[in-house]
Every structure is written in C-alpha cells, then in structure tokens.
N, C-alpha and C positions, 0 to 999 in steps of 0.2 A: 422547738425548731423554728429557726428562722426563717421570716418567708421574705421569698424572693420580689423585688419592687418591679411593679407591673411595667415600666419601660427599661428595667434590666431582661422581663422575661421575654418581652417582644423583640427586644433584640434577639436575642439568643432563639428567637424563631425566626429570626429573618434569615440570620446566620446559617442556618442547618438547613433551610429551604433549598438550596440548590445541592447539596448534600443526596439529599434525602432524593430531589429528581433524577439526581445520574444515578442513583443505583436498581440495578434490575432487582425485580423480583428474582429472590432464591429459589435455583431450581433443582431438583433430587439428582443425584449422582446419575440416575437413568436418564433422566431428559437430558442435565449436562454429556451423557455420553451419545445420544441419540443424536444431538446435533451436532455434536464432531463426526458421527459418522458421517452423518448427511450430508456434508460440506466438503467429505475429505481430498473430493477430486473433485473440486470444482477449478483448479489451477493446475490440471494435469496438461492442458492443453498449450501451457507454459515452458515447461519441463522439457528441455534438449537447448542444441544450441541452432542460436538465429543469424542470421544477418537482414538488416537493413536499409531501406532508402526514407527518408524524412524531408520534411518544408516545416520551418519556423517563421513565422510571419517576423520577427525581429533580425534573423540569422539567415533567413535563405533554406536552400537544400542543402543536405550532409546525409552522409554515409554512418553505418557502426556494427557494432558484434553484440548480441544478447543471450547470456547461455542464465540457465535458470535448472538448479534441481534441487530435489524434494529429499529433505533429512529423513534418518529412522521416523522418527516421530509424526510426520504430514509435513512438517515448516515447511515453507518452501525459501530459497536463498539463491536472491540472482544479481547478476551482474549487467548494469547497461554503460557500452563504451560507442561513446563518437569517434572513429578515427578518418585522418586525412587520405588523403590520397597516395599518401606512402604508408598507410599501414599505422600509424604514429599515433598514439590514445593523444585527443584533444579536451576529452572532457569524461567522467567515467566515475558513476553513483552505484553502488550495493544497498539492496532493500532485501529485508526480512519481511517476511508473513506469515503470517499466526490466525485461526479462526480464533475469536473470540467465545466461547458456547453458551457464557452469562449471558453477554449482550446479542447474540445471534449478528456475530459480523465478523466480516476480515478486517483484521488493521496491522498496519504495516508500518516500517520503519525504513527511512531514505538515508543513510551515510554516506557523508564526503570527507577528505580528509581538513580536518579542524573541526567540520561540522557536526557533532557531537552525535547527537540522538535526538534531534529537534523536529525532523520533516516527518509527522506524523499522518496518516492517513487510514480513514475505515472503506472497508470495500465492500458491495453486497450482488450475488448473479442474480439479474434481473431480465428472465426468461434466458434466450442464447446470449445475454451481455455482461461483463464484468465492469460493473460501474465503480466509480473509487474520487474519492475527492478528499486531497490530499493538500499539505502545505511545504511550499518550500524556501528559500534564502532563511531561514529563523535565525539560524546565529551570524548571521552576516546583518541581518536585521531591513536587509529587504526582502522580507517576507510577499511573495503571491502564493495564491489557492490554485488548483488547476483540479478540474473536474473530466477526468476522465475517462472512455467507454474503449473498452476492445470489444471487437463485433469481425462479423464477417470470420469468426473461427473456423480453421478448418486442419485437418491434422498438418498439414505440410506448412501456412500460411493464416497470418490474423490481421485484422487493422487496427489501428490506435489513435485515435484521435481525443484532445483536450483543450476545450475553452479556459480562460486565465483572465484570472483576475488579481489586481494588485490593489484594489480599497475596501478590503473583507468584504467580498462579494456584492458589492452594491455595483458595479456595473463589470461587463463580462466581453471578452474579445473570443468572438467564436474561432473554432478551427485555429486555434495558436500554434498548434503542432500537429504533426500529421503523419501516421509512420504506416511503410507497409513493411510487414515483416514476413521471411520466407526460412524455412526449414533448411540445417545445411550442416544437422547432428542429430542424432536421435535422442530420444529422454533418457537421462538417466540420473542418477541417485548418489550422494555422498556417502549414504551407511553410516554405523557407531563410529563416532568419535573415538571415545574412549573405551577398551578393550571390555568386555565385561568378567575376564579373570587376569589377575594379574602374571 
C-alpha cells in the first residue's frame, strides 16, 4: 500500500479541521429528544398576533403587524410587516424556527422575496431573554449582523431591541432598532398540513 506523502497528509488535516470542530458530539435518541422537549415553549410567548410601534436609528419611527404561530411539529413560522399609515405593507420578512437538539440552539431562517434562504440566524433563552444573532442583506450582498434580545416578556406585550453591525462584527451600533410590541390576537397554531388519510 501506498503511503500517503507527509505534506499531502497535513493537508488533508488542515482540511477536515474545521469539519471536525462544527460537529457536535453524537447524542442518543433520548438526550436528542430530551432537549426538544425542553426548548419546546420557549417561543410560545411569540405565538398570536402583534402590532407594533419601532425607532431605527437609519429610518426613524414606523408602525407594523406581527403574527407568529407554531406548526404540528413545535416550528414556529411568523410574519413581520411594516406598514404605513394607510395600512399599506412597506416592508414585510417570514422567518422559520427550528430548535436545533444536536447543537442545543434555535436557528432560524429570514425570507424576502428574491432573497432566497440566506438570512441565517441561531438563537438561545438566556434566563427571561431570547437572545439571537442573525444575518441579513446576504443575497443582495450587503450583508449586516444584528444581535438581538426580546426581554421584558409578558403575555400581552414584549420588547425587541438589536445592535448591528455591517464589518462582521468588528464594530457595533447600539439600539439600531427598537420595537415595542403589544397583544391584539391571541396564540394560535396552523395544524397538519397534509391530511394524514387520504
């Protein structure tokens, strides 16, 4: 057998090095299912519909509508719309959410329309807060990060605030956005999709 030449094999460990760091440890069907239990309402607080009032440090203050509810499964799939003063959607993203239970995290997904599948984001409750640091413009190709906390949860009302950054987080604009969001539906749930008899 042929052996492998000592700067072909170093490569091929350089190569597999960051491979080898993103993968969790394998965990048993029971932990895997222990930590979706544990996680499965941590976004229930989400679930019904919102309206609210926001300040963007580039944009000023604006108005919008937030409804968010939770599939058969836990996913949770919501809707954030800015609209004007007549009611008129001015700007309006759908994010997916998903726990993770390899990696013990929420990660989410931001679509606009063109925008493919690109605005990726992990989220983790940290004590009462749902922290999440996320990316967004990727297919328009000006990409910023926004790192940000809902806190102040309460059944009715929550706040949302996120710092942003546009030079992969080497410097940071505090309070970029700022949302208060207030109850004005209650939670509710999509159900099966698909029938389960035909």
């Amino acid at each position: 057998m042929a052996q492998i030449p000592l700067t072909v094999a170093a490569a091929i460990a350089v190569l597999t090095l960051p491979l080898t760091a993103q993968t969790a440890p394998r965990k048993t069907d029971e932990q895997f299912d222990a930590s979706t239990k544990a996680h499965e309402h941590e976004y229930d607080y989400l679930i019904g519909d919102w309206e609210f009032t926001a300040t963007n440090k580039q944009f000023g203050p604006f108005n919008g509508r937030w409804s968010a509810l939770k599939l058969e499964e836990g996913q949770i799939l919501d809707e954030y719309r800015i609209v004007d003063d007549s009611g008129a959607t001015t700007y309006m993203t759908t994010t997916f959410r998903n726990w993770n239970a390899g990696l013990d995290q929420w990660e989410l997904i931001g679509t606009h329309p063109g925008g493919g599948l690109r605005d990726f984001g992990t989220g983790k409750m940290v004590g009462s807060e749902m922290r999440i640091e996320q990316t967004f413009g990727v297919a328009r190709g000006n990409t910023s990060i926004l790192r940000i906390r809902y806190y102040n949860i309460r059944p009715d009302a929550f706040t949302w605030t996120a710092d942003r950054s546009t030079d992969g987080g080497k410097t940071w604009t505090v309070a970029w956005q700022t949302i208060e969001a207030h109850r004005i539906g209650p939670p509710r749930s999509l159900g099966r999709i698909t029938p389960a008899k035909p």
